[in-house]
One Martini backbone bead per residue (centre of mass of N, CA, C, O) as a GRO file, in nm:
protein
  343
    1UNK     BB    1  -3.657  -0.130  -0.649
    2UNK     BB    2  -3.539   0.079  -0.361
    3UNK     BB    3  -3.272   0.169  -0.265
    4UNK     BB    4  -3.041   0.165   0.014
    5UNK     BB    5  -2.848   0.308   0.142
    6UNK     BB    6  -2.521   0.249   0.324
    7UNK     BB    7  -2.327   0.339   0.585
    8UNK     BB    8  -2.042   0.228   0.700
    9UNK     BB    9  -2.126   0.135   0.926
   10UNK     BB   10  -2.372  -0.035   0.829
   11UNK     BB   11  -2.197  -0.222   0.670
   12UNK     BB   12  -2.004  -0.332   0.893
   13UNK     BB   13  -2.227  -0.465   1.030
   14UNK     BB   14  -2.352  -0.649   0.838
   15UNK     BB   15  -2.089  -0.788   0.816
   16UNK     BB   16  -2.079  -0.897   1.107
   17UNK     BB   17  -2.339  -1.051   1.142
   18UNK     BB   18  -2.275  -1.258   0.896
   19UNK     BB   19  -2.003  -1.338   1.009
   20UNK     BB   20  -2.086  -1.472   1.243
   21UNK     BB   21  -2.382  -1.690   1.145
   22UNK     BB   22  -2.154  -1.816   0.956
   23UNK     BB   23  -1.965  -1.926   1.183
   24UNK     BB   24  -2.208  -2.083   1.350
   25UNK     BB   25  -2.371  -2.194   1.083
   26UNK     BB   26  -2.531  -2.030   0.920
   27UNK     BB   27  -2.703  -1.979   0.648
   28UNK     BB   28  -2.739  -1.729   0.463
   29UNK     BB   29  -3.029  -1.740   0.459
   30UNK     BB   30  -3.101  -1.743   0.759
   31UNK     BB   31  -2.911  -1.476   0.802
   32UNK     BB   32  -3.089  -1.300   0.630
   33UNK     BB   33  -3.318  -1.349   0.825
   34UNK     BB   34  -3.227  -1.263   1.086
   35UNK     BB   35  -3.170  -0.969   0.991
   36UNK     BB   36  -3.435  -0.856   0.874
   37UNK     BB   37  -3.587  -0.860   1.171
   38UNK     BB   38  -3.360  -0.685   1.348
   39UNK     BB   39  -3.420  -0.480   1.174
   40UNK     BB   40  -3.501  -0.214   0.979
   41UNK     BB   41  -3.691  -0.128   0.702
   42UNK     BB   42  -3.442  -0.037   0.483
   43UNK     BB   43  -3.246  -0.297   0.549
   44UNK     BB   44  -3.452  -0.522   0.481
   45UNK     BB   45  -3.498  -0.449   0.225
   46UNK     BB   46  -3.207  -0.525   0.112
   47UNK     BB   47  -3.210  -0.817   0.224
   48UNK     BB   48  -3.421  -0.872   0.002
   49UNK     BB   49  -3.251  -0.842  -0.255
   50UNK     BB   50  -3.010  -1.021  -0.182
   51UNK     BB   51  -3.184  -1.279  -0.168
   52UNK     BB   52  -3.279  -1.281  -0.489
   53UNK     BB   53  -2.987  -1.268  -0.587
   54UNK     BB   54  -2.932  -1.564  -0.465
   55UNK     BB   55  -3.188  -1.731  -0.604
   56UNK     BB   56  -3.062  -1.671  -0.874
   57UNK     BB   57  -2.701  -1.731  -0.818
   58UNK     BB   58  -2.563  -1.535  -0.706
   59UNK     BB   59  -2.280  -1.379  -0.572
   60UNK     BB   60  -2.242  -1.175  -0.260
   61UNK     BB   61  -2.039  -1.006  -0.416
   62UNK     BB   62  -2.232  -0.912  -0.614
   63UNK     BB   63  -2.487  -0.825  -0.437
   64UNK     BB   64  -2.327  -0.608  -0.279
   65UNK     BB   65  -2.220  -0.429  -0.537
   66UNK     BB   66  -2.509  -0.282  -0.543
   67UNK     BB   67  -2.496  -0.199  -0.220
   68UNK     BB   68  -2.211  -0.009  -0.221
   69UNK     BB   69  -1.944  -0.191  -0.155
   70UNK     BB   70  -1.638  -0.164  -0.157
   71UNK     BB   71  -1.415  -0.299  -0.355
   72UNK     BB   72  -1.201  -0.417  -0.119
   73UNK     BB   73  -1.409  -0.586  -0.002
   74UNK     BB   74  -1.487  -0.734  -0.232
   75UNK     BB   75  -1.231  -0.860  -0.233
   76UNK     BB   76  -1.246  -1.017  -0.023
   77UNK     BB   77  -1.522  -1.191  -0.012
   78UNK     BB   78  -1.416  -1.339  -0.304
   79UNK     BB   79  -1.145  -1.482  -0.208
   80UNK     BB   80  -1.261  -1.642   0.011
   81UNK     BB   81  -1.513  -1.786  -0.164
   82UNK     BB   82  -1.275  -1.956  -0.278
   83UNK     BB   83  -1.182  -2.094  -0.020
   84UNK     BB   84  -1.465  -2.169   0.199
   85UNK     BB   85  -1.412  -1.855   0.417
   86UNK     BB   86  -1.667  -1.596   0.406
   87UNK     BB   87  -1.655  -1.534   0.727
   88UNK     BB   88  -1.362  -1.403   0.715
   89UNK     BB   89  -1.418  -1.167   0.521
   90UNK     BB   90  -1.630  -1.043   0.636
   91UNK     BB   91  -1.496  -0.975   0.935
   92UNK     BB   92  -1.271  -0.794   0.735
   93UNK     BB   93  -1.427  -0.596   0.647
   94UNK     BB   94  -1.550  -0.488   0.885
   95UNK     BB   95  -1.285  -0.403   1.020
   96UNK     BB   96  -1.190  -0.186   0.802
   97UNK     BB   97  -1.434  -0.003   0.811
   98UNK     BB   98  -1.446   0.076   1.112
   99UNK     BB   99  -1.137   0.197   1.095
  100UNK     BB  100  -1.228   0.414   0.887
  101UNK     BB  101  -1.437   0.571   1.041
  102UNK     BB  102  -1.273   0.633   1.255
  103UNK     BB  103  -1.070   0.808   1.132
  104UNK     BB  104  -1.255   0.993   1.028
  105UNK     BB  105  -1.368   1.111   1.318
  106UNK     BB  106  -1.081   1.207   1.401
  107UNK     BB  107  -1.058   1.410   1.182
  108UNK     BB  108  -1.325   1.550   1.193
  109UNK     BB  109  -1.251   1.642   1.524
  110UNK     BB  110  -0.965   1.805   1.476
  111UNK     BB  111  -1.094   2.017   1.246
  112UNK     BB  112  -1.345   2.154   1.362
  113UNK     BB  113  -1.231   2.410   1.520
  114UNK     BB  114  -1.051   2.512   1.339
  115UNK     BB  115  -1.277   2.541   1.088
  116UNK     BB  116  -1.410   2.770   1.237
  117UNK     BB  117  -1.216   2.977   1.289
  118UNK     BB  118  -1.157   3.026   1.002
  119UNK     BB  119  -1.447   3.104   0.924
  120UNK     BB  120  -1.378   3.371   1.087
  121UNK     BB  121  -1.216   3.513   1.025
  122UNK     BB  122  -1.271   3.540   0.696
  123UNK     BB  123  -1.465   3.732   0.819
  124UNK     BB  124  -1.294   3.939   0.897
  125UNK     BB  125  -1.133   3.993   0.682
  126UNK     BB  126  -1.352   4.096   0.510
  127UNK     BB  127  -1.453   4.340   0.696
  128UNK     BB  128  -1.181   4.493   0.700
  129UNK     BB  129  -1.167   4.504   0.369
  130UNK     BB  130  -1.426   4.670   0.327
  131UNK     BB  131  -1.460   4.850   0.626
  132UNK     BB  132  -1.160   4.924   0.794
  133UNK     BB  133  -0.945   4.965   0.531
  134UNK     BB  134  -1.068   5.245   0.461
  135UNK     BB  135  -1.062   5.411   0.699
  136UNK     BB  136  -0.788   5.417   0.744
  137UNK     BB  137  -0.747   5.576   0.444
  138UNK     BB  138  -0.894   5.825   0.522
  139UNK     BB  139  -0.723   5.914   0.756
  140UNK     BB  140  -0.452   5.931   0.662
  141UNK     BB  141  -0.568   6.140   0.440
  142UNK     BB  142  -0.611   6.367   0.608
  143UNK     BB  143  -0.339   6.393   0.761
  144UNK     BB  144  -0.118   6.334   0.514
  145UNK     BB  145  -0.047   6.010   0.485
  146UNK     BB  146   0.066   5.676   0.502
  147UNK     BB  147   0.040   5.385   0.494
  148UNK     BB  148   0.164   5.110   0.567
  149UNK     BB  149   0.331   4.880   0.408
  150UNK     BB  150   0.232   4.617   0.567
  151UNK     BB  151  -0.098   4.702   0.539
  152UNK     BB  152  -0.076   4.680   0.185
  153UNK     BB  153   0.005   4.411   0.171
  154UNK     BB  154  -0.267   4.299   0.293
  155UNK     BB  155  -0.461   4.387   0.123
  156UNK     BB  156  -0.354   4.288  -0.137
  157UNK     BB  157  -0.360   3.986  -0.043
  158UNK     BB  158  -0.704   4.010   0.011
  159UNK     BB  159  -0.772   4.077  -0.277
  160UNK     BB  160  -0.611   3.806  -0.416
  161UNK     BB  161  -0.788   3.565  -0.307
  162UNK     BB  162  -1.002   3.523  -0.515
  163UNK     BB  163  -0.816   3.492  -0.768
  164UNK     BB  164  -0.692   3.262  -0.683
  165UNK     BB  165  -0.912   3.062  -0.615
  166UNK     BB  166  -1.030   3.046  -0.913
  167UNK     BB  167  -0.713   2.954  -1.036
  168UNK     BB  168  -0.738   2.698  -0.871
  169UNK     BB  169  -0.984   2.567  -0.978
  170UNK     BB  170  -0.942   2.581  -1.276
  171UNK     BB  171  -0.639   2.395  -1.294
  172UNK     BB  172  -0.792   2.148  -1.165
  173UNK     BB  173  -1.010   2.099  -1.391
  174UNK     BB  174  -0.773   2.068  -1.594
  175UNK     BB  175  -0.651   1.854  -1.503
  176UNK     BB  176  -0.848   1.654  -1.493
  177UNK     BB  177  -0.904   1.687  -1.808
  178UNK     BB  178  -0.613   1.591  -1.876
  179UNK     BB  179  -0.580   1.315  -1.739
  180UNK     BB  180  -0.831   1.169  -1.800
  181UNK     BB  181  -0.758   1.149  -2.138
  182UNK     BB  182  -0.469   1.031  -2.073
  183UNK     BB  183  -0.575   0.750  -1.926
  184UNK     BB  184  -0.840   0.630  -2.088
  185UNK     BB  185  -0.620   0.426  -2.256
  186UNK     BB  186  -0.492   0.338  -2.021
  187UNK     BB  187  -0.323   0.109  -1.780
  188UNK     BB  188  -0.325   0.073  -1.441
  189UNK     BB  189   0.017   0.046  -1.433
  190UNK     BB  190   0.003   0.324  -1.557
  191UNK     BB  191  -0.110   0.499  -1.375
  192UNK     BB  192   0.066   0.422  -1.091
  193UNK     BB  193   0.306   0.499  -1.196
  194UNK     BB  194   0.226   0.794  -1.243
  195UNK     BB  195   0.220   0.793  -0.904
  196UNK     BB  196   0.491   0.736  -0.811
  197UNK     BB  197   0.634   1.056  -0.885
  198UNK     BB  198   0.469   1.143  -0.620
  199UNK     BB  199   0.611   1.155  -0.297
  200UNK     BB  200   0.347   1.210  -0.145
  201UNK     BB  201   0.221   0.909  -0.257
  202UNK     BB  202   0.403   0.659  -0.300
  203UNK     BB  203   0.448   0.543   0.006
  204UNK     BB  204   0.126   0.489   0.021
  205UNK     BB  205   0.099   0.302  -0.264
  206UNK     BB  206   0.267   0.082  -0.150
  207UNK     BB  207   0.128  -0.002   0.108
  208UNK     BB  208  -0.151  -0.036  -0.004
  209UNK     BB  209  -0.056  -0.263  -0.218
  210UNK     BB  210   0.060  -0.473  -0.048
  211UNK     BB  211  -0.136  -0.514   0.168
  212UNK     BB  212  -0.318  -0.671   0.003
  213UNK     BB  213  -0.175  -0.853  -0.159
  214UNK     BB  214  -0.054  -1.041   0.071
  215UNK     BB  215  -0.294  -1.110   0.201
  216UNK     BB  216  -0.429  -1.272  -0.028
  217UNK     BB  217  -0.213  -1.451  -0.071
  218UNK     BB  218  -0.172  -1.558   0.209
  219UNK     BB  219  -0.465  -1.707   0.218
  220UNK     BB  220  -0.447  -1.871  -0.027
  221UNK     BB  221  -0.190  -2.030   0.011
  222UNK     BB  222  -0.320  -2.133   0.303
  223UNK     BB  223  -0.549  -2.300   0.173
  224UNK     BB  224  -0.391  -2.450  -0.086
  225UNK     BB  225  -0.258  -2.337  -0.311
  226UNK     BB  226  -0.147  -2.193  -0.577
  227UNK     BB  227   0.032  -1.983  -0.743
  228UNK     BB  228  -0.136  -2.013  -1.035
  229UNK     BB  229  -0.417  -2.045  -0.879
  230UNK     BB  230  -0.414  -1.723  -0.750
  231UNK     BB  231  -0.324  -1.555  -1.014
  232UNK     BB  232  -0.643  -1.669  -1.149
  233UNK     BB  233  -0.790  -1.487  -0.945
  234UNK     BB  234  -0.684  -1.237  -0.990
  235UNK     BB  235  -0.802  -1.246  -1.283
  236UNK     BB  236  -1.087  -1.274  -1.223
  237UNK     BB  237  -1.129  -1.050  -1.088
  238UNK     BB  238  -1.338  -0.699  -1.099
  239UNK     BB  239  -1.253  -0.492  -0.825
  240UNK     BB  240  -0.905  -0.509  -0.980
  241UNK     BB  241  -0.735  -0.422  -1.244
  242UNK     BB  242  -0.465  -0.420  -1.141
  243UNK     BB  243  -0.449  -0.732  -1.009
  244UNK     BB  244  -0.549  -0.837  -1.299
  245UNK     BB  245  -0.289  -0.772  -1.416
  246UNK     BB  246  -0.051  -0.875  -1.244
  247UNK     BB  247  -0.168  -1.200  -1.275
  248UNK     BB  248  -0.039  -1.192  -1.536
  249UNK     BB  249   0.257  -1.121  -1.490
  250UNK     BB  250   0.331  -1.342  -1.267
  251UNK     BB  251   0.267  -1.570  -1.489
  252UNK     BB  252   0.492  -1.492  -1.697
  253UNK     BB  253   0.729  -1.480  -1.476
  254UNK     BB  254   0.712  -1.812  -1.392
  255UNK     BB  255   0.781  -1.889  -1.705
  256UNK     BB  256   1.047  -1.782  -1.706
  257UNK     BB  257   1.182  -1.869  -1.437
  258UNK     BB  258   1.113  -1.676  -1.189
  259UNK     BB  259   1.075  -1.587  -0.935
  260UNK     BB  260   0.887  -1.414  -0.669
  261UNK     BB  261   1.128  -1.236  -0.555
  262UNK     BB  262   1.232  -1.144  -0.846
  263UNK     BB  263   0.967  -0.995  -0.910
  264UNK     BB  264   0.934  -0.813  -0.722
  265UNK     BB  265   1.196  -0.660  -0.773
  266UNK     BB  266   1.061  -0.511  -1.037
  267UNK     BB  267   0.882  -0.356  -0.856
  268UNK     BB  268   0.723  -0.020  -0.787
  269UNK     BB  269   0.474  -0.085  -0.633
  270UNK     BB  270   0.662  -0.273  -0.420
  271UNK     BB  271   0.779  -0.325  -0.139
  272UNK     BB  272   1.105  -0.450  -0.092
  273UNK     BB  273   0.995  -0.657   0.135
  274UNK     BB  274   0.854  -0.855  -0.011
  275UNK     BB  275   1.077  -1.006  -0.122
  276UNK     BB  276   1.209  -1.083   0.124
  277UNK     BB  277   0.944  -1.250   0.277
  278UNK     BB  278   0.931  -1.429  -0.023
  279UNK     BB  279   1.223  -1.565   0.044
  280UNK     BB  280   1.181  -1.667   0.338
  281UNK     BB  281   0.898  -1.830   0.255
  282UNK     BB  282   1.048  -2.042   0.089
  283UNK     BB  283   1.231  -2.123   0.234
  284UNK     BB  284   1.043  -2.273   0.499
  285UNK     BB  285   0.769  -2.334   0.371
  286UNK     BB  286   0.580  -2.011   0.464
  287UNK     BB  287   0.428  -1.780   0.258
  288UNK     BB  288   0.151  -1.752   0.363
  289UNK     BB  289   0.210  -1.669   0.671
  290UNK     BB  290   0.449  -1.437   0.582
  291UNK     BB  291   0.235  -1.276   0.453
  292UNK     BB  292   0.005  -1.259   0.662
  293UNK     BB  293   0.186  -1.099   0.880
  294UNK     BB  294   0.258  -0.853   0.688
  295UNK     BB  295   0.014  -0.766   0.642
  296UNK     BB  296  -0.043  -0.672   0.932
  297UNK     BB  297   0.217  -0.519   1.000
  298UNK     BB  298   0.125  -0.272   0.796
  299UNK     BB  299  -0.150  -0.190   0.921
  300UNK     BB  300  -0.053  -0.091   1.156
  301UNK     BB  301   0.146   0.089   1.071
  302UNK     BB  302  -0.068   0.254   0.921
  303UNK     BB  303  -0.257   0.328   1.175
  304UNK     BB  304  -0.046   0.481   1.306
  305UNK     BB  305   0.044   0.712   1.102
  306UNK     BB  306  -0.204   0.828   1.122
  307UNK     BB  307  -0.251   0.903   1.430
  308UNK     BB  308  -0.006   1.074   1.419
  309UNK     BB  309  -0.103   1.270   1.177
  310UNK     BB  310  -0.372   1.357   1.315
  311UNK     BB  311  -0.241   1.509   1.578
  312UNK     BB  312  -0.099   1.733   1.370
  313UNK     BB  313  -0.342   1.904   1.256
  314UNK     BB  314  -0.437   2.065   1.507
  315UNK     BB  315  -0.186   2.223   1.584
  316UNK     BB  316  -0.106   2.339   1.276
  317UNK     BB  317  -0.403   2.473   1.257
  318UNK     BB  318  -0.333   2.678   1.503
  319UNK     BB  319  -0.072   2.801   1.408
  320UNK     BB  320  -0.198   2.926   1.189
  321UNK     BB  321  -0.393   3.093   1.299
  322UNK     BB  322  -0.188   3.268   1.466
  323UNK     BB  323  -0.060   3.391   1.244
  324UNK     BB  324  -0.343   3.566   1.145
  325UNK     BB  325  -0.407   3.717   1.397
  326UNK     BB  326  -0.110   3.864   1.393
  327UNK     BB  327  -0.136   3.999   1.161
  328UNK     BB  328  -0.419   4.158   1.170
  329UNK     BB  329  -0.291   4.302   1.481
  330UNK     BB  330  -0.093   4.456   1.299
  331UNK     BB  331  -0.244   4.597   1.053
  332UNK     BB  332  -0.413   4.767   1.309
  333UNK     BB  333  -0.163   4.849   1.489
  334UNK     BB  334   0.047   5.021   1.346
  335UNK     BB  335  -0.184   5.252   1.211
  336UNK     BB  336  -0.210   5.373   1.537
  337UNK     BB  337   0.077   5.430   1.608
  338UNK     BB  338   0.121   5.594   1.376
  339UNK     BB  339  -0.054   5.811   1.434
  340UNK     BB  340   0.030   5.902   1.704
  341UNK     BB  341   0.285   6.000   1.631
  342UNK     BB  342   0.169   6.228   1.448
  343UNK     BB  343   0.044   6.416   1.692
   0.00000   0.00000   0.00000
């Protein structure tokens, strides 16, 4: 049977439709029969793939992977259903993918007309240096002058444009192949580190992974779970190899006699808060509620982060192209200037 992609947003609705009317009571196959009547034919085709997988004994989080929902979706929806609450990770998921789509397009609204600009540039640049300083250095050389050095250098440098993008897009390449291999029999912890030592990733990769993180255990533990039956969920899951390393590694600090909190203390891929967040939470005897509120404040923190990052694209890629634009203006303006001078 022919597959039909679902693009983010379908995805989002369906997750939130489908954790809607699994709230309100309705078993998985009626909620997946009333959503397939509602929808196009293309979606109704997916949902009956989904409930064939679901007849067979699959679990929805198995047949939704084929429907390429996104791993970390798909690790909400496992960790959830293993605690007998799909209809919260659905709505959770869908909640994740939403706001991720609003980001896509505010970026991509961000960049939309400074990215015309730029293409036009671009082309003014071409024909230029095609057509416009040939002319100016023919003009120059009749009257026995020579063109001005900034003039000369901005040639120079528009000449060198095709040949750096070429070294730049090889080097792409090779360290791709180079890091490929370096990696392939990696374990995802080493993968990890590795991407920690810079600067410009480390800060955003703790973040992110803290937060998936602490999310997830604080609603296992929340649920009812023991500290070890949570992190052999997280080993049995195939969705995130590296919590499934984790998973292990927190099992054997804890057998050592380890804290949690001193567990956490020891991670670098983990923000510092954490630990402290999980000995505040041992304390009171509330780490459940304390990681998952945790795990809230950290994706508020990061979605103000991306929409100031977002804010600040615009101004930053107009000011780039005023730059080009008075370079151009200049190195137009200068050898007119010195020609009427030399009249």
């Amino acid at each position: 049977m022919r597959r039909h992609k679902w693009n983010s947003t379908q995805q989002a609705v369906f997750l939130k439709n489908l954790g809607t009317l699994l709230d309100k009571g309705y078993s998985i196959s009626e909620s997946l029969t009333l959503l397939s009547l509602q929808n196009k034919r293309a979606t109704s085709v997916t949902i009956k793939t989904i409930k064939e997988d679901l007849v067979k004994g699959k679990p929805l989080f198995e047949s939704l992977e084929r429907q390429r929902i996104p791993s970390d979706i798909l690790g909400y929806l496992y960790f959830a259903s293993e605690q007998g609450n799909l209809s919260f990770g659905l709505l959770e998921g869908s909640s994740i993918l939403q706001k991720r789509e609003e980001l896509k397009k505010s970026f991509l609204q961000s960049i939309r007309y400074p990215a015309v600009l730029l293409g036009t540039l671009s082309v003014m640049m071409f024909f230029m240096l095609k057509f416009l300083f040939p002319q100016f250095s023919n003009l120059f050389q009749s009257v026995n002058l020579a063109l001005p050095v900034y003039t000369l250098y901005l040639i120079s440098f528009l000449e060198f444009i095709p040949v750096l993008i070429y070294l730049t897009l090889t080097l792409l390449i090779l360290m791709f192949i180079i890091l490929h291999f370096h990696f392939k029999h990696k374990s995802a912890h080493d993968k990890i580190c590795f991407w920690l030592r810079f600067p410009f990733v480390r800060e955003a990769l703790k973040i992110v992974l803290t937060q998936y993180f602490s999310f997830q255990l604080g609603h296992l533990l929340k649920g009812g779970l023991s500290l070890t039956n949570a992190f052999q969920l997280f080993e049995q899951q195939s969705f995130s190899i590296f919590f499934n390393e984790e998973g292990t590694i927190l099992k054997a600090d804890l057998r050592k006699g380890k804290s949690l909190s001193e567990a956490f203390e020891e991670k670098p891929y983990f923000l510092p808060e954490l630990a402290q967040v999980t000995f505040f939470g041992q304390s009171n005897g509330k780490l459940g509620e304390e990681l998952a509120l945790f795990s809230e404040m950290l994706l508020e923190n990061a979605e103000e982060r991306l929409k100031g990052f977002l804010t600040l694209i615009q101004p930053v890629m107009f000011a780039v192209i005023g730059s080009i634009v008075l370079i151009l203006f200049l190195s137009v303006m200068i050898p007119v200037f010195q020609l009427f001078q030399s009249l």
